[in-house]
C-alpha positions as CSV (number, residue, x, y, z in Angstrom):
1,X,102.7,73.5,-7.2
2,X,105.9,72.1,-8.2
3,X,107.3,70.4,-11.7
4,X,106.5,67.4,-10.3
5,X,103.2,68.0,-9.5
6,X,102.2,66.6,-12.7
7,X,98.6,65.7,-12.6
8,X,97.8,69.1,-11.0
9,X,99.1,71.1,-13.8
10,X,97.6,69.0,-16.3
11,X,94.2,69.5,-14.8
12,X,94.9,73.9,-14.5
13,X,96.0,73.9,-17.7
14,X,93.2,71.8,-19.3
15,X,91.1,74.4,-17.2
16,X,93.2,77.3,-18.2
17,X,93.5,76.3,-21.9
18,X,90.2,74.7,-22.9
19,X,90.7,75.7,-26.9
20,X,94.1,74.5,-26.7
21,X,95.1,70.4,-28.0
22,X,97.7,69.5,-25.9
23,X,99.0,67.0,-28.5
24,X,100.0,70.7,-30.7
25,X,101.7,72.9,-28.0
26,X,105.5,73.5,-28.2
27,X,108.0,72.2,-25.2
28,X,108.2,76.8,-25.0
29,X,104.8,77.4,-24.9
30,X,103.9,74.6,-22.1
31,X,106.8,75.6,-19.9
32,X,105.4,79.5,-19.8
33,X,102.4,78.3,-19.3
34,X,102.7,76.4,-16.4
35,X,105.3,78.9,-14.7
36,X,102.0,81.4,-15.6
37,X,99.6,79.3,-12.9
38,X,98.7,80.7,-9.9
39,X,100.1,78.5,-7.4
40,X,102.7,77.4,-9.1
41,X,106.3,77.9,-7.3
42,X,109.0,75.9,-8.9
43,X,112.4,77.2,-10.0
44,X,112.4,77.1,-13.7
45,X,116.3,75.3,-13.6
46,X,114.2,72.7,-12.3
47,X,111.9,71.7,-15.5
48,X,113.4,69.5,-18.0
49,X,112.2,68.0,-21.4
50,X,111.2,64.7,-19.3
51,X,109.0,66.2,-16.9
52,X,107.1,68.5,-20.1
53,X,106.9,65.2,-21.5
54,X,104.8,63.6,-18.3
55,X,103.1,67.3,-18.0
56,X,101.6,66.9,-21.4
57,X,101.0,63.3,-21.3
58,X,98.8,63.8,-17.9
59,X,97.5,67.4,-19.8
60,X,96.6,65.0,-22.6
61,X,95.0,62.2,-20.5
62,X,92.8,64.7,-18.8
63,X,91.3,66.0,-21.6
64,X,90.2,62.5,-22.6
């Protein structure tokens, strides 16, 4: 997976993080998380505070 895999990491972290609102977690947290997937194979340089913001949106959209 890559940052802009978007709707992929929404769904492993809903998966990973089933206790967790994704409305609450901090720009930090999320980033470390989704480096954490398996899978996932992105250069960190490459995530920026737009592409969190479409992570958690999707992550927040999936748990509806």
């Amino acid at each position: 997976m890559k940052w802009t895999d978007t709707l992929d990491i929404a769904i492993e972290l809903a998966e990973t993080h089933p206790d967790v609102d994704p409305t609450r977690v901090n720009f930090v947290d999320l980033m470390n998380w989704v480096m954490a997937l398996p899978g996932f194979d992105d250069d960190p340089n490459r995530c920026g505070e737009r592409i969190l913001e479409a992570i958690q949106a999707a992550w927040i959209e999936e748990r509806d």
